[in-house]
PDB file of N, CA, C and O in Angstrom:
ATOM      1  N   UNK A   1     -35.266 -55.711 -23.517  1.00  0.00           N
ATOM      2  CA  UNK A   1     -35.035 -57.091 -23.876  1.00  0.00           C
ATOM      3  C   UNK A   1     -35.145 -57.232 -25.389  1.00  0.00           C
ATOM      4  O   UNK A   1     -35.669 -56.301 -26.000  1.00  0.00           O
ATOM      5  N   UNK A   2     -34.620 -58.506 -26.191  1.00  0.00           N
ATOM      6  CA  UNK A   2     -34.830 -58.790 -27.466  1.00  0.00           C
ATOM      7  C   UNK A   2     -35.823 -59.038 -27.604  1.00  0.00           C
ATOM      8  O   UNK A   2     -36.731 -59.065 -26.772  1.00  0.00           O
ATOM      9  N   UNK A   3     -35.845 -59.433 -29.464  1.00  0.00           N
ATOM     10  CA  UNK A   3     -37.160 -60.417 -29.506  1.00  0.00           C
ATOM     11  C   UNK A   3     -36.980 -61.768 -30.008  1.00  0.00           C
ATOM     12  O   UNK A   3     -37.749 -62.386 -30.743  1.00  0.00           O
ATOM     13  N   UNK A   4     -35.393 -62.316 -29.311  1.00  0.00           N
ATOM     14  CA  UNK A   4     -35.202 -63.564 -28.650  1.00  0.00           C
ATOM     15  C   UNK A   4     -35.893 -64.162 -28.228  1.00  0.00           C
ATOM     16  O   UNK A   4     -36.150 -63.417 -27.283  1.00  0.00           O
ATOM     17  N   UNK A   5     -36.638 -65.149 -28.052  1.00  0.00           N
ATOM     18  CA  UNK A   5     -36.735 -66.221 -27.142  1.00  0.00           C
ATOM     19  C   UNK A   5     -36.029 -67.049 -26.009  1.00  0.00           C
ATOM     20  O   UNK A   5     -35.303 -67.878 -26.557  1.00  0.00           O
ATOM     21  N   UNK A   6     -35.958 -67.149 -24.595  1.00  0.00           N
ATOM     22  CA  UNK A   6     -34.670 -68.263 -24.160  1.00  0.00           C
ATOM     23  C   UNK A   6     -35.297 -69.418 -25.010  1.00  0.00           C
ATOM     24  O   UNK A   6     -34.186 -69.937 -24.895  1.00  0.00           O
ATOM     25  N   UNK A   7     -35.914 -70.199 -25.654  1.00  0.00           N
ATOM     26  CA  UNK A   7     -36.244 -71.440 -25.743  1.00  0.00           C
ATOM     27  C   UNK A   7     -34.798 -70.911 -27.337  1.00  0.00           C
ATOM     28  O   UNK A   7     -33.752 -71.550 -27.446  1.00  0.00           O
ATOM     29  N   UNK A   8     -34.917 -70.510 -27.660  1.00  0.00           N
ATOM     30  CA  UNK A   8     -33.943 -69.983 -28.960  1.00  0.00           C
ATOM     31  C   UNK A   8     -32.366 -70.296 -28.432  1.00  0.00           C
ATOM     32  O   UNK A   8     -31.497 -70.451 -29.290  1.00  0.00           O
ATOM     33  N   UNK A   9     -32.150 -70.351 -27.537  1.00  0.00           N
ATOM     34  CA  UNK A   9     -30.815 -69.946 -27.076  1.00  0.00           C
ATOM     35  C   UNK A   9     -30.145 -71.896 -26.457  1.00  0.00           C
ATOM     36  O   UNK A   9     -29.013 -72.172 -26.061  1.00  0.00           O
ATOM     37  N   UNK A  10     -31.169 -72.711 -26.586  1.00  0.00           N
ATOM     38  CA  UNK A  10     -30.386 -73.735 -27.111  1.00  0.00           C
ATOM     39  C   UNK A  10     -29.614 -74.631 -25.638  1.00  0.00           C
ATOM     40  O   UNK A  10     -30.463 -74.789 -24.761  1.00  0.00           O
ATOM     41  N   UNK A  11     -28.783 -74.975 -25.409  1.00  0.00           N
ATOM     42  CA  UNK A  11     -28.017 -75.357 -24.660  1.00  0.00           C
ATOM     43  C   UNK A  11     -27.533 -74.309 -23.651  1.00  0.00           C
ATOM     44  O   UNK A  11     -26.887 -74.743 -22.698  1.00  0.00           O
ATOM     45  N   UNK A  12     -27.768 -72.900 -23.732  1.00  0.00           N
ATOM     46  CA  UNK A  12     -27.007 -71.877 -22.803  1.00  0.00           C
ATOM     47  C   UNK A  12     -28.486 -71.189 -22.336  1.00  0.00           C
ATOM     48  O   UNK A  12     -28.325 -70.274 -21.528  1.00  0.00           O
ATOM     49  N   UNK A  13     -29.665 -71.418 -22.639  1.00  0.00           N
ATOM     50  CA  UNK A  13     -31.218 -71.239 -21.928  1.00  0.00           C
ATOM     51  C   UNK A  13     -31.000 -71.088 -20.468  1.00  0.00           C
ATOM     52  O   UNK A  13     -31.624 -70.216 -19.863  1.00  0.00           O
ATOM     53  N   UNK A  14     -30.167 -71.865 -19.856  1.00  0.00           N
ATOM     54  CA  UNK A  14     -30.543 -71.966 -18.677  1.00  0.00           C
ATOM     55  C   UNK A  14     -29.398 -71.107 -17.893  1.00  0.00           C
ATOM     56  O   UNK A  14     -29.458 -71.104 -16.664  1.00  0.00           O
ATOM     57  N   UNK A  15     -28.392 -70.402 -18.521  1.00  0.00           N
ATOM     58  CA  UNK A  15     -27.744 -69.372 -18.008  1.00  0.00           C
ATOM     59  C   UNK A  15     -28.033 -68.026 -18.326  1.00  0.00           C
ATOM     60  O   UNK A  15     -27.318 -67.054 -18.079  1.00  0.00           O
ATOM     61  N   UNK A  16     -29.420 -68.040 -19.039  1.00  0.00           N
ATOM     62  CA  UNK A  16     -29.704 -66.517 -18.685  1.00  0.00           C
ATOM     63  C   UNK A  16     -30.010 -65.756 -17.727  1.00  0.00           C
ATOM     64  O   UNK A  16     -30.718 -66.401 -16.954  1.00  0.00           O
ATOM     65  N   UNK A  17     -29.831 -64.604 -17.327  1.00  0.00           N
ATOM     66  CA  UNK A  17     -30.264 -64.066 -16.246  1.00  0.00           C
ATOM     67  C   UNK A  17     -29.430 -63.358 -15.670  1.00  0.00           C
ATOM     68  O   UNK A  17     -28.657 -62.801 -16.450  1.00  0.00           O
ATOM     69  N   UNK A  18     -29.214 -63.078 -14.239  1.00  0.00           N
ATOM     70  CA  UNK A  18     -28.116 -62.309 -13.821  1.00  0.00           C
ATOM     71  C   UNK A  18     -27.353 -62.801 -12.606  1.00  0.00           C
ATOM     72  O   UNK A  18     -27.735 -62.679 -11.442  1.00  0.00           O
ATOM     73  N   UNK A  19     -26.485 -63.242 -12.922  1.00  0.00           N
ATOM     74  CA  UNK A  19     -24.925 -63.782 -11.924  1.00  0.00           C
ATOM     75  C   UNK A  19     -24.286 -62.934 -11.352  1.00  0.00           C
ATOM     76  O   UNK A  19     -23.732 -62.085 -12.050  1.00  0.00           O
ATOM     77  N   UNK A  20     -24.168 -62.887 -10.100  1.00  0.00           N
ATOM     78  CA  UNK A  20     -23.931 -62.188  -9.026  1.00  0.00           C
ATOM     79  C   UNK A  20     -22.242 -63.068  -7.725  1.00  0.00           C
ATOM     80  O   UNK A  20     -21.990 -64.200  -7.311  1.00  0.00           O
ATOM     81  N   UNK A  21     -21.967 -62.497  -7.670  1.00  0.00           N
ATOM     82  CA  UNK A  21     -20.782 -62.963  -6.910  1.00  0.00           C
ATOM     83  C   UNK A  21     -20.099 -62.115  -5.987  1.00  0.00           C
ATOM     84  O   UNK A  21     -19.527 -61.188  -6.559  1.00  0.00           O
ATOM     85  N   UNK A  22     -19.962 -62.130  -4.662  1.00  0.00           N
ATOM     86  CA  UNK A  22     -19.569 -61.048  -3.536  1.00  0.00           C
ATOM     87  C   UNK A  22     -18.260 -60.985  -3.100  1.00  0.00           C
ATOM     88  O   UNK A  22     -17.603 -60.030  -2.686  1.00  0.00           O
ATOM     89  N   UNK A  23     -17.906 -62.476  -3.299  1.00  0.00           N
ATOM     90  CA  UNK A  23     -16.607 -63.253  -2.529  1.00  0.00           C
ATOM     91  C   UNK A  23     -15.786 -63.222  -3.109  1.00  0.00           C
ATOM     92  O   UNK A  23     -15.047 -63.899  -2.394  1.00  0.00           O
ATOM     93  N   UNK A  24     -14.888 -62.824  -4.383  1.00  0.00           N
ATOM     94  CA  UNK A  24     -14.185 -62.964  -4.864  1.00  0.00           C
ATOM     95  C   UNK A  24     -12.780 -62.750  -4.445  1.00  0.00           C
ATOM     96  O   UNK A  24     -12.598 -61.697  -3.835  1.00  0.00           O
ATOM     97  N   UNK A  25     -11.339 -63.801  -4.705  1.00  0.00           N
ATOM     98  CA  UNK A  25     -10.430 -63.235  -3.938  1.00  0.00           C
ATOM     99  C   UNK A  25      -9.495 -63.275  -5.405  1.00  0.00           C
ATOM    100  O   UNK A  25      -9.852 -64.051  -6.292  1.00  0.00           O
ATOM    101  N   UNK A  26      -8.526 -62.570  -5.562  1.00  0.00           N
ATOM    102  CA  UNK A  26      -7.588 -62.364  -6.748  1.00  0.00           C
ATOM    103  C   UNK A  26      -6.497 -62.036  -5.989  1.00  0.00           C
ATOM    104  O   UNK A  26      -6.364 -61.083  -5.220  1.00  0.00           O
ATOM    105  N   UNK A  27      -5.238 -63.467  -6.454  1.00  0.00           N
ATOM    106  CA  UNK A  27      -4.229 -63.729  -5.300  1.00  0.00           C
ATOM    107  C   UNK A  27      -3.063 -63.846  -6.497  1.00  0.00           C
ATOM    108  O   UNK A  27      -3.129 -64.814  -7.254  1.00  0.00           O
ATOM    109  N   UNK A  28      -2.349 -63.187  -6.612  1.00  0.00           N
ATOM    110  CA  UNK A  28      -0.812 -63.024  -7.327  1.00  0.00           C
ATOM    111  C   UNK A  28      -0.169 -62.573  -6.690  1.00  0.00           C
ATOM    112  O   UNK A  28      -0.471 -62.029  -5.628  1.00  0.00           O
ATOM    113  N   UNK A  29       1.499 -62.735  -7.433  1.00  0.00           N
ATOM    114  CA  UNK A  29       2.602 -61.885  -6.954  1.00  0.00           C
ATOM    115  C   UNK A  29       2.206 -60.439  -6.964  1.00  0.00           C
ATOM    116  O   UNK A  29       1.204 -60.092  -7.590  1.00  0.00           O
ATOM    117  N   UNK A  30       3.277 -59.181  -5.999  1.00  0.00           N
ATOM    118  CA  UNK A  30       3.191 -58.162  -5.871  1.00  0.00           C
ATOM    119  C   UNK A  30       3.809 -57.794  -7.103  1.00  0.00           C
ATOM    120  O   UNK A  30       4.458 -58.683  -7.654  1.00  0.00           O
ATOM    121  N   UNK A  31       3.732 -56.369  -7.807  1.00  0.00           N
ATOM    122  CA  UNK A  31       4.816 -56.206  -8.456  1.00  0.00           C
ATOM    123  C   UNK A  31       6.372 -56.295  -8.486  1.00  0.00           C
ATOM    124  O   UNK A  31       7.110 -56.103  -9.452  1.00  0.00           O
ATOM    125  N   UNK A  32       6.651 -56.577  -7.404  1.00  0.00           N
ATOM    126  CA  UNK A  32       8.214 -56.665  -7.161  1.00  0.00           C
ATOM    127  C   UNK A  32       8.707 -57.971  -7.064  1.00  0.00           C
ATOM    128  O   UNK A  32       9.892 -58.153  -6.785  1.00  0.00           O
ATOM    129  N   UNK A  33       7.466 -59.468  -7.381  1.00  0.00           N
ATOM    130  CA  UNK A  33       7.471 -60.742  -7.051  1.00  0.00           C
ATOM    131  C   UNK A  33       7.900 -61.017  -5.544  1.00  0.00           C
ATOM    132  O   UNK A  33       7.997 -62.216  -5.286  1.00  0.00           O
ATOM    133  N   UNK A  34       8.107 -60.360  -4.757  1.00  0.00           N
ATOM    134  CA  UNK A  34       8.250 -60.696  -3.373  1.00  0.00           C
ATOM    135  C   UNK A  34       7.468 -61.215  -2.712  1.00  0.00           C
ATOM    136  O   UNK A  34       7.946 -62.051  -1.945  1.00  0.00           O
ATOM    137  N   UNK A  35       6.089 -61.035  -2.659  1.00  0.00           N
ATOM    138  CA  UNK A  35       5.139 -60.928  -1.598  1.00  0.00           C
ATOM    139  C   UNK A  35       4.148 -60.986  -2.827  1.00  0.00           C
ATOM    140  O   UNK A  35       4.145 -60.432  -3.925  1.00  0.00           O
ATOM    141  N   UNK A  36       3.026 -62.182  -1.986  1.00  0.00           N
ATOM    142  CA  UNK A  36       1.799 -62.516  -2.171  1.00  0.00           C
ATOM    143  C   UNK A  36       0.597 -61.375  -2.561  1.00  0.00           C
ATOM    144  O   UNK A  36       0.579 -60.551  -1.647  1.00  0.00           O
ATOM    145  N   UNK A  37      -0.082 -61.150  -3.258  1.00  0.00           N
ATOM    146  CA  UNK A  37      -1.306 -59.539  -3.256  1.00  0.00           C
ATOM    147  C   UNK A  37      -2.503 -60.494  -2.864  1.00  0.00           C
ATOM    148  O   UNK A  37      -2.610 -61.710  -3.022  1.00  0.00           O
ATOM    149  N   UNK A  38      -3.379 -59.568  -2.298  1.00  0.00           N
ATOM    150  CA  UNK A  38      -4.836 -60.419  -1.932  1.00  0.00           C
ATOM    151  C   UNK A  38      -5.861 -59.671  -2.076  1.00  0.00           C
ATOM    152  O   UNK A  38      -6.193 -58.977  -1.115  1.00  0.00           O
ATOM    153  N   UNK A  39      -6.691 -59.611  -3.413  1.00  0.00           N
ATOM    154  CA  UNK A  39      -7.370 -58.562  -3.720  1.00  0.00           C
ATOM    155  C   UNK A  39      -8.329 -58.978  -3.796  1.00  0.00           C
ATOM    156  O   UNK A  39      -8.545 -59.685  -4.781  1.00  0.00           O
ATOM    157  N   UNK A  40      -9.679 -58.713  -2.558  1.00  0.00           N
ATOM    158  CA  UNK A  40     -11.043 -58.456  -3.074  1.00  0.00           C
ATOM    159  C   UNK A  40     -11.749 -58.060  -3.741  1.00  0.00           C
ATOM    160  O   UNK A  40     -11.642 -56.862  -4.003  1.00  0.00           O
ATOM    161  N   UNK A  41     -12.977 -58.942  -4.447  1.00  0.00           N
ATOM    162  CA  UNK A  41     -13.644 -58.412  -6.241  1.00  0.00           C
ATOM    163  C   UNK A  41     -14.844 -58.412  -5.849  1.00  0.00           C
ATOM    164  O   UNK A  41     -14.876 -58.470  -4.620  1.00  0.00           O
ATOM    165  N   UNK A  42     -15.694 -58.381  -6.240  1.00  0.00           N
ATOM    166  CA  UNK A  42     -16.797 -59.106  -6.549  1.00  0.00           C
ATOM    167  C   UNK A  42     -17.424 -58.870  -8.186  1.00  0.00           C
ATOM    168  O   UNK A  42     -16.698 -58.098  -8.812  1.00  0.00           O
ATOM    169  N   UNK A  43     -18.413 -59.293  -8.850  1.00  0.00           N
ATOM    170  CA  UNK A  43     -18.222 -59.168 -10.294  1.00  0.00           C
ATOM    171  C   UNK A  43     -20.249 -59.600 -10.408  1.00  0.00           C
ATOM    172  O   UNK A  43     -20.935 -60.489  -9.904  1.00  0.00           O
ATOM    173  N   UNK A  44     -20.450 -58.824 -11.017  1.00  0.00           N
ATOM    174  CA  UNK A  44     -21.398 -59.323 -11.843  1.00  0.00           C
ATOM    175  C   UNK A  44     -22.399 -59.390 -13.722  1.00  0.00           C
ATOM    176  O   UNK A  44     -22.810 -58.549 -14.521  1.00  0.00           O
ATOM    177  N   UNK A  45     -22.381 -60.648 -13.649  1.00  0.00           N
ATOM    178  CA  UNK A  45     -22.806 -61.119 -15.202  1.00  0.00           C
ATOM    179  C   UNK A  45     -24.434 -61.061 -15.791  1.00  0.00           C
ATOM    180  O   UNK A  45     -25.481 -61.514 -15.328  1.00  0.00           O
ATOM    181  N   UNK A  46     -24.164 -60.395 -16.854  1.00  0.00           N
ATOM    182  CA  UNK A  46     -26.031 -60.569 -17.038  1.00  0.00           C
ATOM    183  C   UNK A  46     -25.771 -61.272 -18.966  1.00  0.00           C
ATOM    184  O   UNK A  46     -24.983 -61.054 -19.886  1.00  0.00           O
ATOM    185  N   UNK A  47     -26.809 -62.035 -18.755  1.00  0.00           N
ATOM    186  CA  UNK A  47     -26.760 -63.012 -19.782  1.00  0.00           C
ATOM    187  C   UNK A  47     -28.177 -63.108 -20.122  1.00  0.00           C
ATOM    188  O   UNK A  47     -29.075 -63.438 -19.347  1.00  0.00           O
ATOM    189  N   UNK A  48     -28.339 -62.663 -21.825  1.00  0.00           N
ATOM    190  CA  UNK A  48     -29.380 -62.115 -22.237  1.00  0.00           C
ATOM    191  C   UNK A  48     -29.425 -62.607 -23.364  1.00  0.00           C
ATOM    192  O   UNK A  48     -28.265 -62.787 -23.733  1.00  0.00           O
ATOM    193  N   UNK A  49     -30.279 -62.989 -24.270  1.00  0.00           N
ATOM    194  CA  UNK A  49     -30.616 -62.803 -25.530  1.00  0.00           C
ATOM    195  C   UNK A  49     -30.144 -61.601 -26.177  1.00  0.00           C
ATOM    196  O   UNK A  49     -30.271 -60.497 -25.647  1.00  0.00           O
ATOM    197  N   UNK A  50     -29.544 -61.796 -27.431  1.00  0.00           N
ATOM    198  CA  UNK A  50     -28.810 -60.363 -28.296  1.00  0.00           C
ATOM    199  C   UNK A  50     -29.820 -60.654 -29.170  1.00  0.00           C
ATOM    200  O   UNK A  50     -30.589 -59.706 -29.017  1.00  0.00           O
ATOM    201  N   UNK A  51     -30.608 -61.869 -30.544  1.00  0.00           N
ATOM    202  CA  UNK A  51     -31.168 -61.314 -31.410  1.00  0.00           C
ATOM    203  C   UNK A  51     -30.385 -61.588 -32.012  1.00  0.00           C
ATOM    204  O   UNK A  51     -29.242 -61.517 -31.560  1.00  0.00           O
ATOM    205  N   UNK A  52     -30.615 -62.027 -33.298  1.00  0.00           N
ATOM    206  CA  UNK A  52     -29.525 -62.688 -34.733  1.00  0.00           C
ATOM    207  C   UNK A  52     -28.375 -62.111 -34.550  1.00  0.00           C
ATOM    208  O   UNK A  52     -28.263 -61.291 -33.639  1.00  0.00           O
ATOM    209  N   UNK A  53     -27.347 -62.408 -35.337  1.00  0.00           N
ATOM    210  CA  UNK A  53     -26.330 -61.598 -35.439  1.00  0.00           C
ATOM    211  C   UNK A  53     -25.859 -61.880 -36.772  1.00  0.00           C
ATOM    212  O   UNK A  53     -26.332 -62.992 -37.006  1.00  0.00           O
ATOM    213  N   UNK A  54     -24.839 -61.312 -38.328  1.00  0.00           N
ATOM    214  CA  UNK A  54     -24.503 -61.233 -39.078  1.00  0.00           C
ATOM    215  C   UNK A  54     -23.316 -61.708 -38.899  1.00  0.00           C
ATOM    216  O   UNK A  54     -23.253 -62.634 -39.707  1.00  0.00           O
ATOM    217  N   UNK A  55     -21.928 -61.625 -38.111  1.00  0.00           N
ATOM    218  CA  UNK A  55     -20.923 -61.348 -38.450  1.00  0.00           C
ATOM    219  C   UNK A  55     -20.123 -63.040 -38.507  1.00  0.00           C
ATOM    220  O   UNK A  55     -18.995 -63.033 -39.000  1.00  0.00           O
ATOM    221  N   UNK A  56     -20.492 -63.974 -38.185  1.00  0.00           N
ATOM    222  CA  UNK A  56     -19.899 -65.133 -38.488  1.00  0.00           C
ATOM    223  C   UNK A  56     -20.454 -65.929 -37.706  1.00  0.00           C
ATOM    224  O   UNK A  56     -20.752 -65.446 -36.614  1.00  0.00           O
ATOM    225  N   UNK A  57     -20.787 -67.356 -37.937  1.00  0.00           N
ATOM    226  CA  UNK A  57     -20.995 -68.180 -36.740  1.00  0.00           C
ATOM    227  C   UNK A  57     -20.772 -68.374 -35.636  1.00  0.00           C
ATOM    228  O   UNK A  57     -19.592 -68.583 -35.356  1.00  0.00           O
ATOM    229  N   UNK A  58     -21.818 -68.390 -34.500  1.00  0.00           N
ATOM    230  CA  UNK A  58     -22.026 -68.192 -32.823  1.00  0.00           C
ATOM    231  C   UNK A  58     -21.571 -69.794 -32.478  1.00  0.00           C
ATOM    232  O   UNK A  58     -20.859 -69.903 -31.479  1.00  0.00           O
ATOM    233  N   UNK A  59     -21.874 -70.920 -33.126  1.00  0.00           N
ATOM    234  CA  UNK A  59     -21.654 -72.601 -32.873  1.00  0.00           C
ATOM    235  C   UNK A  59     -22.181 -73.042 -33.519  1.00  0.00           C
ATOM    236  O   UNK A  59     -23.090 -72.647 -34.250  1.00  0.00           O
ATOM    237  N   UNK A  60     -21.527 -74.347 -33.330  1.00  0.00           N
ATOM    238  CA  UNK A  60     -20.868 -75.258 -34.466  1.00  0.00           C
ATOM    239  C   UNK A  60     -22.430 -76.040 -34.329  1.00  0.00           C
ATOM    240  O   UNK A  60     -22.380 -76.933 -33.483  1.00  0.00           O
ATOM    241  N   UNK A  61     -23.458 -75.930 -34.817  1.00  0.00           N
ATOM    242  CA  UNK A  61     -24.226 -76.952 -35.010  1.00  0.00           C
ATOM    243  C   UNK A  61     -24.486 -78.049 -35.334  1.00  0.00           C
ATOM    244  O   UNK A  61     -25.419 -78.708 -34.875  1.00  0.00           O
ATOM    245  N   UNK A  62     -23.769 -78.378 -36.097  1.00  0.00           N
ATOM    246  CA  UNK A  62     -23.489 -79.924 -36.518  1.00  0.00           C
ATOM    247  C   UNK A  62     -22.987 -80.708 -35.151  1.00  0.00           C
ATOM    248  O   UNK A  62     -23.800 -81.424 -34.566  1.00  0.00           O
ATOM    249  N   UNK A  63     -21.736 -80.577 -34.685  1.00  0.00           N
ATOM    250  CA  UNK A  63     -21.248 -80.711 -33.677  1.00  0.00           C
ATOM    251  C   UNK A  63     -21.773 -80.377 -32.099  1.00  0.00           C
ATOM    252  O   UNK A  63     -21.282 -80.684 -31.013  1.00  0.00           O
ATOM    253  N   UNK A  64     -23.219 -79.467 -32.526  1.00  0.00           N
ATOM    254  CA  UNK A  64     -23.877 -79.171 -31.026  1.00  0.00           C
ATOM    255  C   UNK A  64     -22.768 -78.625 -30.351  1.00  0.00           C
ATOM    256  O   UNK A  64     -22.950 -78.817 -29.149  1.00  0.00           O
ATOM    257  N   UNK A  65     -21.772 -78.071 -30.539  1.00  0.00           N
ATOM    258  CA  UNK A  65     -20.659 -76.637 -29.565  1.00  0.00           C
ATOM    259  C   UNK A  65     -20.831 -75.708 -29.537  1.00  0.00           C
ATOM    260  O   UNK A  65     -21.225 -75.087 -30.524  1.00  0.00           O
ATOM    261  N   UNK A  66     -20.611 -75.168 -28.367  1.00  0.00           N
ATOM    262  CA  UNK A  66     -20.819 -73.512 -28.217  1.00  0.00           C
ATOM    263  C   UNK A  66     -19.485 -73.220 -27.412  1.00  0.00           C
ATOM    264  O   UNK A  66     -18.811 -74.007 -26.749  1.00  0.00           O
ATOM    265  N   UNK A  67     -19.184 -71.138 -27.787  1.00  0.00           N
ATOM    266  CA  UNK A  67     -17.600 -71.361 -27.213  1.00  0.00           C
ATOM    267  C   UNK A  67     -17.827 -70.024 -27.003  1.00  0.00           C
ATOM    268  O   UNK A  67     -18.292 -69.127 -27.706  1.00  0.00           O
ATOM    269  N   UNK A  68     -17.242 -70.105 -25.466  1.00  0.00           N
ATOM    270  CA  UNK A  68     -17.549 -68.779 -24.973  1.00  0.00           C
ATOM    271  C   UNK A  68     -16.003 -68.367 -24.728  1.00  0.00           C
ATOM    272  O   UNK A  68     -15.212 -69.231 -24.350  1.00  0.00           O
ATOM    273  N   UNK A  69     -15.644 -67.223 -24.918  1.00  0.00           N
ATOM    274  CA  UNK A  69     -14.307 -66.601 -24.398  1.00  0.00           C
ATOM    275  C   UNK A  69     -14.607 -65.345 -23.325  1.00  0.00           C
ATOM    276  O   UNK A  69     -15.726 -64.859 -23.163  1.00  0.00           O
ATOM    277  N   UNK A  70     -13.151 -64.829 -22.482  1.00  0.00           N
ATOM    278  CA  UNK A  70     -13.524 -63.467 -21.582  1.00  0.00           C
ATOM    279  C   UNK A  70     -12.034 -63.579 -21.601  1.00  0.00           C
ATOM    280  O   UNK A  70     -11.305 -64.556 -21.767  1.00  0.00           O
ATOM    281  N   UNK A  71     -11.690 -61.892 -21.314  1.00  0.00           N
ATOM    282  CA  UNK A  71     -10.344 -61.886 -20.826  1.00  0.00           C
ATOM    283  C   UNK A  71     -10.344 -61.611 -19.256  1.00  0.00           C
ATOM    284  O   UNK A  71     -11.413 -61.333 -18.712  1.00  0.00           O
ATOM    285  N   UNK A  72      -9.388 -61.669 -18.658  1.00  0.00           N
ATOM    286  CA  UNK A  72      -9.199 -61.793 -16.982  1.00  0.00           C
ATOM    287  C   UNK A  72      -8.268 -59.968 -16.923  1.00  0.00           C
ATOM    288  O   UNK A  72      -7.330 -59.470 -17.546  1.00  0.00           O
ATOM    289  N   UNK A  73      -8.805 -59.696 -16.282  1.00  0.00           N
ATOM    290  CA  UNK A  73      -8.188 -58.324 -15.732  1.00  0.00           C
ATOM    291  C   UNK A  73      -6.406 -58.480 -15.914  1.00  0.00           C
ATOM    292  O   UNK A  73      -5.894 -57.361 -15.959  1.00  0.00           O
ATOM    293  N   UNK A  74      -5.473 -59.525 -16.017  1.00  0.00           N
ATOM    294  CA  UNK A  74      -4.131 -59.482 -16.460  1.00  0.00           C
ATOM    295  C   UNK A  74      -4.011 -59.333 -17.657  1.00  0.00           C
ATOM    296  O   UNK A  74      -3.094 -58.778 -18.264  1.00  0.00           O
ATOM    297  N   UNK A  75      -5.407 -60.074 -18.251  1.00  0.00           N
ATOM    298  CA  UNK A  75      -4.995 -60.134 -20.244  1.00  0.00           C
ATOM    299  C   UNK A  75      -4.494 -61.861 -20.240  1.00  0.00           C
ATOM    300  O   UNK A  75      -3.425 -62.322 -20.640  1.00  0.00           O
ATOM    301  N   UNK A  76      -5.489 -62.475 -19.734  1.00  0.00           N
ATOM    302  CA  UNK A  76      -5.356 -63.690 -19.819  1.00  0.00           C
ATOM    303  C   UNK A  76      -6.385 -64.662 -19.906  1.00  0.00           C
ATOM    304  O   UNK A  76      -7.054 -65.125 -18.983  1.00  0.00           O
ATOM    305  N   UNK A  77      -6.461 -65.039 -21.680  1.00  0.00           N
ATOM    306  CA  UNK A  77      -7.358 -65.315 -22.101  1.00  0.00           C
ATOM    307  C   UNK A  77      -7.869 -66.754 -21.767  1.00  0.00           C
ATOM    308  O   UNK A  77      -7.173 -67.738 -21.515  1.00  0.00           O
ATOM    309  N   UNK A  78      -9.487 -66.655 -21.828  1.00  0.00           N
ATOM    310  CA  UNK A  78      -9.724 -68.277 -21.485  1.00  0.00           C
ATOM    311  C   UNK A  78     -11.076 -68.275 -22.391  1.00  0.00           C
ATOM    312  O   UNK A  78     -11.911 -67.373 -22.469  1.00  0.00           O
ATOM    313  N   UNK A  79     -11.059 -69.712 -23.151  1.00  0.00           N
ATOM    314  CA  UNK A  79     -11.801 -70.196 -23.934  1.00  0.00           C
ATOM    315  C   UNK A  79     -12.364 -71.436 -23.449  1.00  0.00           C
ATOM    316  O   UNK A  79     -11.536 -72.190 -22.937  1.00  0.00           O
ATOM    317  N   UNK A  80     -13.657 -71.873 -23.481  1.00  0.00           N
ATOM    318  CA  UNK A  80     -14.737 -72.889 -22.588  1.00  0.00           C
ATOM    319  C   UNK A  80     -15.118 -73.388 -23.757  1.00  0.00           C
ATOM    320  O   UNK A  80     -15.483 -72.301 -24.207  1.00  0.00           O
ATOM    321  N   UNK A  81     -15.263 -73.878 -24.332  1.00  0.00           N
ATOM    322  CA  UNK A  81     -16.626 -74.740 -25.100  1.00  0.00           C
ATOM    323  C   UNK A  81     -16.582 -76.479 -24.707  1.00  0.00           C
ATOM    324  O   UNK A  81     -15.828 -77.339 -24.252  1.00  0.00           O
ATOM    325  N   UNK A  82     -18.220 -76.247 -25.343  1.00  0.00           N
ATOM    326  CA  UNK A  82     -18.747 -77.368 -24.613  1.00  0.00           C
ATOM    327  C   UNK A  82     -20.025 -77.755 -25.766  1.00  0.00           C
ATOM    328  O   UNK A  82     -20.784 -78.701 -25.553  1.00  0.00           O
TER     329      UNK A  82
END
């Protein structure tokens, strides 16, 4: 572990820990666009304290935002802030 604090971590404190998910279904075209695919996932997230970081601002403090991004197994990006 760091030497983070969760009380440090602000508005996202309460998503630390570890996220777990069994059920997952991932439903697109086949490669040939014909036919439906139905692919079982499951995925899991661990959300931790990292400890300062250098390389540019994490959120917008003034504004109280934080902005999380992930890419999706196609390469399809999604951006959240809040």
């Amino acid at each position: 572990m760091t030497n983070q604090s969760t009380h440090e971590l602000g508005p996202l404190a309460t998503l630390e820990g570890v996220w777990e998910g069994a059920h997952g279904a991932d439903v697109s075209p086949d490669d040939d666009r014909t036919q439906i695919e139905r692919n079982a996932f499951r995925e899991r997230l661990e959300f931790e304290p990292t400890g300062l970081v250098e390389n540019h601002e994490q959120w917008d403090a003034q504004a109280k935002q934080v902005m999380l991004s992930f890419v999706v197994p196609r390469g399809i990006c999604v951006l959240a802030g809040a």
